[in-house]
N, C-alpha and C positions, 0 to 999 in steps of 0.2 A: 504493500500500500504506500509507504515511504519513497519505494521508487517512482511510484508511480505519480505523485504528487511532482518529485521535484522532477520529473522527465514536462509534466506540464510548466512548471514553472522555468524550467528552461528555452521550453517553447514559445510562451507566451513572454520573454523577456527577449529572444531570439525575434518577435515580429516586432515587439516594442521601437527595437534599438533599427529595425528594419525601416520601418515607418520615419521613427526620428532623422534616418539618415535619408531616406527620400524625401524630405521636408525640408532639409538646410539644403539639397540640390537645387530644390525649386528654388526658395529664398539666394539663391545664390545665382542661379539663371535670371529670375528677375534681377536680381542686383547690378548683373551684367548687362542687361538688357537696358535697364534706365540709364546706366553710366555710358554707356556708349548711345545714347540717343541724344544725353546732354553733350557731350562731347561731341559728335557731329554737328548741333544748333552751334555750338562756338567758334566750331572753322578750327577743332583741334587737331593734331596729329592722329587720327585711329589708331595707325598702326606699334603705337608705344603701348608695351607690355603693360598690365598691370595685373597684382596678386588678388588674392581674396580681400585683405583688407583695404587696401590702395582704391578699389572698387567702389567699398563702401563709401571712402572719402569722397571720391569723385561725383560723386552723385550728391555732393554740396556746391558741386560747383554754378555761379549764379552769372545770366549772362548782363551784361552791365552797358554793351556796345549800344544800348540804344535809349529812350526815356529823359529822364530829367540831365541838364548839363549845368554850367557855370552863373548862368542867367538866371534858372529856376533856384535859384537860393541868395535872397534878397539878406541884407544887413549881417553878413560875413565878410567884407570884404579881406580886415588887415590879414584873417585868420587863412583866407583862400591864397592872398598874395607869398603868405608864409608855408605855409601846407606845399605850394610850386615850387620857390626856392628851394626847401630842405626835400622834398618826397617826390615828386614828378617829375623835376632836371632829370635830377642823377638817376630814372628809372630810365628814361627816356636818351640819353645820353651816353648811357653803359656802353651799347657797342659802339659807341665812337670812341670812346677813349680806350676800349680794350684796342683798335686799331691800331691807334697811335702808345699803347705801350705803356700806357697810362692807367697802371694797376694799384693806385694806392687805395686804400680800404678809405682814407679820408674823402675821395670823391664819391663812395658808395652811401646807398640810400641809409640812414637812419634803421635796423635790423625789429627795432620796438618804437611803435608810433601808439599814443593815447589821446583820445579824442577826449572832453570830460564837461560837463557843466548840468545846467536843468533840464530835464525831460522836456521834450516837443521842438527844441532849438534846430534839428537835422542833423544833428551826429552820424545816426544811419546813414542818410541823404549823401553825406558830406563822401562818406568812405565809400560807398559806393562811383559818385562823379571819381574821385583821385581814382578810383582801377581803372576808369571809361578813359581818363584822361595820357593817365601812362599807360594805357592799352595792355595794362596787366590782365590777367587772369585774377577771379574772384572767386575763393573759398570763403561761402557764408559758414561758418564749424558752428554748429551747433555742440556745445560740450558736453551736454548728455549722452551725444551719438559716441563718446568715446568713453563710455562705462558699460561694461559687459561684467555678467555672471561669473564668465569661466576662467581660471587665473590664468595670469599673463595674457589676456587679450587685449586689456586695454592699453598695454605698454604696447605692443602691436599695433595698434590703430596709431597714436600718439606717433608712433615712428612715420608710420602710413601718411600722413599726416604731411609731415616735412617731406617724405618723397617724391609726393604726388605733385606738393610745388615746387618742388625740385628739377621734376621731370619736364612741368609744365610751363614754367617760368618765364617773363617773370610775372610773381604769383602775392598775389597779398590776400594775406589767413584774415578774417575777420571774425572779431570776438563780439559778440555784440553783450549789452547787460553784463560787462565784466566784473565778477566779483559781485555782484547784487543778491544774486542768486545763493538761496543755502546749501543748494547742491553744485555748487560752482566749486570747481577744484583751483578756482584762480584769486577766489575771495582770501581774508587775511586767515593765517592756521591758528588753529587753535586747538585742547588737548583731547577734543569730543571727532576730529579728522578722522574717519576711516583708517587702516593700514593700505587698501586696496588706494584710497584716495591720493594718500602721500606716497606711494610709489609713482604712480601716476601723474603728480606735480614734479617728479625728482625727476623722470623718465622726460616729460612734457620738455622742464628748462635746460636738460642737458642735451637733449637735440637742437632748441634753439641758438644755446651757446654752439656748437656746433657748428650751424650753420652762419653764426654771426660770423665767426671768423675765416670763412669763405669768402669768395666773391660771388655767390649764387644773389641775385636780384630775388630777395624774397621778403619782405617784411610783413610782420605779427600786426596788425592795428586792432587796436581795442577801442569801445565806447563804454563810457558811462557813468550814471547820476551822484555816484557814490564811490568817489575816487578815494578816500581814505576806510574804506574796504578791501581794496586789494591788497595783495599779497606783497610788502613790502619788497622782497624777492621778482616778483613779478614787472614790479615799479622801475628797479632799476635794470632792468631787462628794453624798457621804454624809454629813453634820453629825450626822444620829440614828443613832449606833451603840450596841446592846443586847448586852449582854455576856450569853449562853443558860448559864449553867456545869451541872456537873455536880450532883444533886439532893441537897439535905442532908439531915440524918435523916429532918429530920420530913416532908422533898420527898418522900422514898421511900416510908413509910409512908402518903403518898397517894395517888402513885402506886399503887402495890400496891393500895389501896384501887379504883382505878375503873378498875384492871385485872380485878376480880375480879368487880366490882359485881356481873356478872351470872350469875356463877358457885358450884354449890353448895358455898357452904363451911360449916363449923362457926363457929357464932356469937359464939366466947370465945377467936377468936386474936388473938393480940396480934402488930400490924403493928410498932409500934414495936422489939419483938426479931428481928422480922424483917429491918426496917430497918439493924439494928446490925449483921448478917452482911452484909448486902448493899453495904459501904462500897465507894467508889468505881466504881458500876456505874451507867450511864447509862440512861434513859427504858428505850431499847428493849432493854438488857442485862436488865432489869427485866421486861418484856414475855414477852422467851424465858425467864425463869427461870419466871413462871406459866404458859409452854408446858408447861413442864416437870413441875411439877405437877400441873395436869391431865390431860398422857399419862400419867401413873405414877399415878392412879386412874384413867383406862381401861383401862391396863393389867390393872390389877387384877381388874375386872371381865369384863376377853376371858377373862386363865387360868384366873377360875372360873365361866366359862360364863354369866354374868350378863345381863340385857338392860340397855344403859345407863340407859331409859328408865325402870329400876325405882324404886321409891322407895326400896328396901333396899339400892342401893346407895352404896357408902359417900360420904360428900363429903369434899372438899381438906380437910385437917386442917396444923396449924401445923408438922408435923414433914416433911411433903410440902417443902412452901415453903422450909424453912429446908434440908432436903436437896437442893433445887433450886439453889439458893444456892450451896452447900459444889461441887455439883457443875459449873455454869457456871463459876463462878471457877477451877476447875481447870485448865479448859478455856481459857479465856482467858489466865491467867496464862503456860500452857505455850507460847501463839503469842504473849505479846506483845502482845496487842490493847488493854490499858488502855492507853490514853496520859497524856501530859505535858502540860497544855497552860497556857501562861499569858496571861491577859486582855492584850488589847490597851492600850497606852499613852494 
């Protein structure tokens, strides 16, 4: 009877483990299948090998050649002028001066760049135009995607990681929410860390350093709200840190401007009074307030039966906007949502 028991339980762990492993083939066909269809959208090389893990990375990769540019991000300027000098030359540059012989690591891009200020300013925004711009390759890395079950795979991805922009290059990793997160392995440590976490951080900054001291065009860029969260270790891994703040008068009033660009408005409003109600309201607080405005002229035009497409119907007028204004802030003040925040040391 003993025998017979464990002959079944032989069997039935023999289909188990049969099953499990035609499960991670599919998962793995698909995996191949998405990474090479993003890759083909980017006009990448096909024919570059990649492992099992490499795969998985790939299938971050974000295409960036097309959408918002230099223009669509009103009241950045000094930060965009600076972000070119230090990160876009020298991406862009690289093979001229590898030409001329001209190898010094001093001409190479910044290896840690950190984006940092209030929620809604275009931090994201910002890192994405810098790939379009140096015509880099963009890994959006999600950091969860590199925590697995089974040990030692996520030192594996983590490697994966750096190869893939290695391979790809040049390639800029994007972190977004760095350190915010409490399952971020990038936030500050403390003695509640996983084991599996902190190998994982030790594994992460020693391929960085790694590749820091190569000439590989690759750099880490990070965003985020809560810059004295991250990993001090992390920190100085990032030498170029851009302070994103909130947008000043005249940031706002241009904002507003090429939030509107393509919308009907009257031709004699004046953004700058617009601006003066809108203190302390960030990019995208900015964005929903011209939501707002524009639904309250469709609206107008649903209750009196109008067709939008009419020409008689009315356009956004300055009283729209600045009532858009008075009413978001309402809104926000009542939850709280403006923050505090102060620039990084």
């Amino acid at each position: 009877m003993a025998v017979l028991e464990w002959s079944r339980d032989c069997t039935l762990a023999a289909l188990l483990n049969e099953e499990i492993e035609v499960d991670f083939q599919i998962i793995v066909f698909m995996t191949r299948l998405q990474a090479a269809q993003i890759i083909k959208a980017l006009g990448l090389d096909p024919t570059i090998e990649l492992n099992e893990h490499e795969l998985r990375i790939a299938t971050q990769f974000v295409h960036c050649g097309q959408g918002a540019d230099w223009c669509d991000i009103g009241g950045c300027g000094a930060v965009i002028e600076e972000i070119n000098d230090r990160i876009i030359i020298p991406l862009k540059i690289r093979n001229v001066y590898k030409k001329f012989a001209l190898s010094s690591n001093l001409l190479s891009p910044p290896k840690g760049v950190l984006l940092y200020g209030p929620p809604g300013c275009g931090k994201t925004l910002l890192a994405k135009i810098i790939a379009r711009a140096a015509n880099a390759r963009f890994i959006n890395l999600q950091v969860s995607s590199l925590c697995d079950k089974w040990y030692g795979e996520s030192q594996k991805l983590a490697d994966a990681v750096f190869s893939v922009a290695q391979k790809f290059q040049p390639t800029i990793i994007f972190i977004d929410e760095i350190g915010e997160r409490d399952d971020s392995f990038l936030r500050d440590r403390n003695t509640q860390d996983h084991e599996a976490t902190a190998m994982m951080k030790a594994q992460f900054m020693c391929l960085w350093d790694g590749f820091a001291s190569s000439d590989d065009a690759i750099v880490v860029l990070g965003a985020t709200n809560r810059p004295n969260d991250v990993d001090s270790a992390i920190l100085r891994r990032m030498p170029a840190r851009f302070y994103v703040p909130l947008p000043s008068l005249e940031s706002r009033a241009d904002i507003l401007k090429v939030l509107l660009r393509d919308q009907p408005i009257i031709s004699d409003i004046n953004f700058e009074r617009i601006a003066e109600y809108a203190t302390e309201l960030s990019g995208s607080d900015l964005k929903e307030v011209c939501r707002l405005a524009v639904l309250s002229r469709v609206k107008d035009a649903f209750i009196k039966g109008k067709d939008l497409n009419n020409e008689s119907t009315r356009m956004i007028r300055e009283s729209d906007l600045i009532q858009s204004v008075i009413k978001y802030k309402q809104t926000v003040q009542v939850s709280g949502a403006i923050p505090v925040f102060e620039p990084l040391d």
